[in-house]
N, C-alpha and C positions, 0 to 999 in steps of 0.2 A: 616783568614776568620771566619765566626759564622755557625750553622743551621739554618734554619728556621727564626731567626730573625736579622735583621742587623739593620744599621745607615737606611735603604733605609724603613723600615718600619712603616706604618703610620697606628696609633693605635685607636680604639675609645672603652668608657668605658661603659656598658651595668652594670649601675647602679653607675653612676660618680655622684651624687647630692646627695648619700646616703652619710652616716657618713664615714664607709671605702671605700668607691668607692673614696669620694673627697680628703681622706688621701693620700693613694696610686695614684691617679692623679697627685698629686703636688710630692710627690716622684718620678713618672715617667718621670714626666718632669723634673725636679732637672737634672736626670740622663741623659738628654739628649734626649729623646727618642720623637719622632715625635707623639705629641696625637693629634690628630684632632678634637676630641670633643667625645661627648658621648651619651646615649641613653636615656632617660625616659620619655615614650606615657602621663605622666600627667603636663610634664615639657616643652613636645615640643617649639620649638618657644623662649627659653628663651636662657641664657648664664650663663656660668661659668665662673668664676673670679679667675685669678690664679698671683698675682701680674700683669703684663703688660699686661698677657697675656689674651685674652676672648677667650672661647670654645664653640661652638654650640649644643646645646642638642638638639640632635633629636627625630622623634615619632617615629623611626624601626632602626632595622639596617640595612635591604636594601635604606630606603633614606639615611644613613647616608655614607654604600659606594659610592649611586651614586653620594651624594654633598662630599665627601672627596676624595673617590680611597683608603678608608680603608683596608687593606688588613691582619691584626689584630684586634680580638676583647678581652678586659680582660672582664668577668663577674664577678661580686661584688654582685650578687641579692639576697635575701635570698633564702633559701633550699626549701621552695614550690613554687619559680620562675624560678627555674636554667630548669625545664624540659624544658618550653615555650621559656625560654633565648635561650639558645641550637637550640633549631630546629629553631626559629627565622636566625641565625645565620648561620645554615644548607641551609634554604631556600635561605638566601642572597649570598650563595655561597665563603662565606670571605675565604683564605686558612684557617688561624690561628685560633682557639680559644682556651683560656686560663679561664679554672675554679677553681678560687680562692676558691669561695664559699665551705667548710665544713656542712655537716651535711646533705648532700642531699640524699632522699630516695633511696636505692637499686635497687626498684622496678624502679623509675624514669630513673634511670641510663641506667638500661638496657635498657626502653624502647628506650629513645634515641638512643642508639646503633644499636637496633634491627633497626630502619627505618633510617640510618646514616652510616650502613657499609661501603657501595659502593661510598660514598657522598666523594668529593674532599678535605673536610676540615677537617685537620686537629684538633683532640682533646685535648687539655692535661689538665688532672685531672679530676675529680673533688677533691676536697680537697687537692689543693697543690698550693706550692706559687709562680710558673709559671716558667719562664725562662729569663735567662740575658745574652747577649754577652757584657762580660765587655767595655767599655769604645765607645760603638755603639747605643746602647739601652736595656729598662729594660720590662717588660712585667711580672706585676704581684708583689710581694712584698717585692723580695729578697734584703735586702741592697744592696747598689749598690757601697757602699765606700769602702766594705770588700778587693776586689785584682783587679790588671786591667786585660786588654788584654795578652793572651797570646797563649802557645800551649795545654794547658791540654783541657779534655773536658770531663764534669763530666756528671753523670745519679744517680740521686738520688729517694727514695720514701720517703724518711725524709726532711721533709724542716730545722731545727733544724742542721742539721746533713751535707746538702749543705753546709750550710753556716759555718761549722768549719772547712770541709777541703774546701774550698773557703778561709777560713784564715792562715789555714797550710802551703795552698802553694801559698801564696797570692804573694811570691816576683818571683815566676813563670810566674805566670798568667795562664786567661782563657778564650779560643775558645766561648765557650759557657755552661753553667751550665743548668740544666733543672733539676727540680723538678714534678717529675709525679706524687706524688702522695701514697698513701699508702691503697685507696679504695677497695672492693673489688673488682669490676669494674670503670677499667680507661682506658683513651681513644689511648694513646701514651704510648708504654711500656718499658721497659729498649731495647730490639730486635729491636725497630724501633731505637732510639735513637744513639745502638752501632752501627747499619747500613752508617747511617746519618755521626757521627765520620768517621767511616773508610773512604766514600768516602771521607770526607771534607778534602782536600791535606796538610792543614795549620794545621790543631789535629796532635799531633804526638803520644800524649798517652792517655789514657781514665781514669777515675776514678769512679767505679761504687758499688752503697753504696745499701745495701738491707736492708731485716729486716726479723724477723722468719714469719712466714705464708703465706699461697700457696706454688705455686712451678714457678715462675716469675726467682726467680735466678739459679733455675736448666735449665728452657729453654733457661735462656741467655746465661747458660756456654754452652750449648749445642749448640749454633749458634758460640759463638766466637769460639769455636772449628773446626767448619768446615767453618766462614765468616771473621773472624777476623783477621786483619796481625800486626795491630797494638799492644801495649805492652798494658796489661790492667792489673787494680789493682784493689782489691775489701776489702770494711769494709761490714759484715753483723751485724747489731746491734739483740741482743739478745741471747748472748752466756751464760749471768748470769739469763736468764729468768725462775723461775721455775718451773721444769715439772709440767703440771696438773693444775697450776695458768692461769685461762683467764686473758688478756692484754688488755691495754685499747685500741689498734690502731685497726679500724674495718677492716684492713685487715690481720691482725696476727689471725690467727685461723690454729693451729695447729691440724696433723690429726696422731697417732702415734708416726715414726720418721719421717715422712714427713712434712717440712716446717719449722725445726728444724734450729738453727743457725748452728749446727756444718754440719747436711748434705747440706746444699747450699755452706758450705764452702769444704765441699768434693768435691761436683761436681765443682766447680768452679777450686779448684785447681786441679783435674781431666784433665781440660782444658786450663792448664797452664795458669790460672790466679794465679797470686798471692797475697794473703789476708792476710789484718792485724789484730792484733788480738783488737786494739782500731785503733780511729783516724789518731792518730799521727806517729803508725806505718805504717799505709797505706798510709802519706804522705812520708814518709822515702823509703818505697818502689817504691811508685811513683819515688823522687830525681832517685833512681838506676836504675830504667827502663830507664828515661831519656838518665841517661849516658851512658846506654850501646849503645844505638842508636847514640851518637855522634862519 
């Protein structure tokens, strides 16, 4: 089984005529993944051309679920489009959306959120490179050639960083990958994520990758602690970062020793997760959790 996105999901791209909206279009479809067309109010009425295939641009995205049954949206718009993107999308009630877009104001973010709490659909990201159930459908930028289907089910804020243990344990396979994101405000967090895992019967184990700033992987070890039955492994990137040096990712901001690689890797293993100290350990770790379950 996957999360959130399967074979059954029918996508449409809110910003498919741009330069990366039509890259990742043709990627998405590559990989299989049901697009139904895409969105831009200056392009309405026209089509996109994808070898055989023609797609309908629409002027909204609520015409575009009511002529598709879209029930996914990826956004590609730029960074002073994404707030209007967003609620647009909010309005049209889609479950799914997926923001690709980097660079999007703070301030914006929030706003969204603030009038989107309560709202049925689904956020994830902004600045991340969406989500993939290997060999069902792709949603967003992740290579899709990296591993197939399998039992792992990964939660990342590094897109960079999916994608090599998506390679590590690529002759495994993967439930479903999700990249959230690294923002300060994002819309899907590791907690919903691990949630999602554990009910989905077919995950048998998790892989969950953080990075230093905030405190995102202290409250996640602190759910798997009291929600979690499944075996979970974790990489937290920033163990060699040093003290007192600002980082380029806008959500690594570090506050004392709070947000620190080495304390999310305390709490984590506080709550018998166990964390690698690179990659490839954490795939290794992964392999032994596996087997102890067989």
């Amino acid at each position: 089984m996957a999360i959130w996105l399967t074979e059954k999901s029918r996508v449409i791209v809110q910003g498919m005529t741009g330069a990366e909206g039509a890259r990742h279009t043709r990627r998405m479809l590559a990989a299989g993944t049901d697009v139904a067309g895409g969105v831009n109010p200056r392009k309405a009425g026209t089509s996109f051309q994808v070898k055989d295939t023609s797609l309908p641009v629409f002027a909204s995205v609520g015409e575009a679920v009511e002529a598709t049954g879209a029930d996914v949206s990826v956004i590609f718009v730029p960074p002073a489009f994404v707030k209007n993107a967003l609620l647009e999308a909010v309005d049209a009630e889609i479950p799914l959306v997926v923001v690709i877009t980097e660079g999007v104001p703070v301030l914006d973010t929030a706003a969204v959120w603030a009038r989107t709490r309560d709202s049925a659909t689904r956020i994830i990201g902004p600045n991340c490179p969406g989500l993939i159930s290997p060999g069902r459908a792709n949603a967003g930028i992740i290579p899709a050639d990296i591993t197939g289907p399998g039992p792992i089910g990964l939660v990342s804020k590094s897109g960079t960083l999916t994608y090599q243990l998506m390679h590590e344990l690529r002759d495994i396979g993967f439930s479903t990958c999700v990249g959230i994101g690294g923002d300060p405000i994002i819309g899907t967090t590791h907690i919903d994520c691990l949630a999602a895992f554990e009910a989905d019967p077919l995950t048998a184990a998790i892989v969950l990758i953080g990075e230093i700033g905030g405190d995102a992987e202290e409250r996640a070890a602190a759910f798997i602690a009291e929600h979690v039955t499944k075996p979970v492994v974790a990489y937290v990137a920033g163990f060699t970062a040093p003290p007192g040096k600002t980082m380029g990712h806008a959500g690594a901001i570090i506050s004392g020793s709070s947000g620190t690689a080495a304390a999310k890797a305390e709490a984590l293993s506080a709550a018998g997760v166990r964390v690698g100290r690179t990659p490839t350990e954490t795939a290794s770790l992964l392999r032994a959790a596996l087997r102890e379950t067989q």
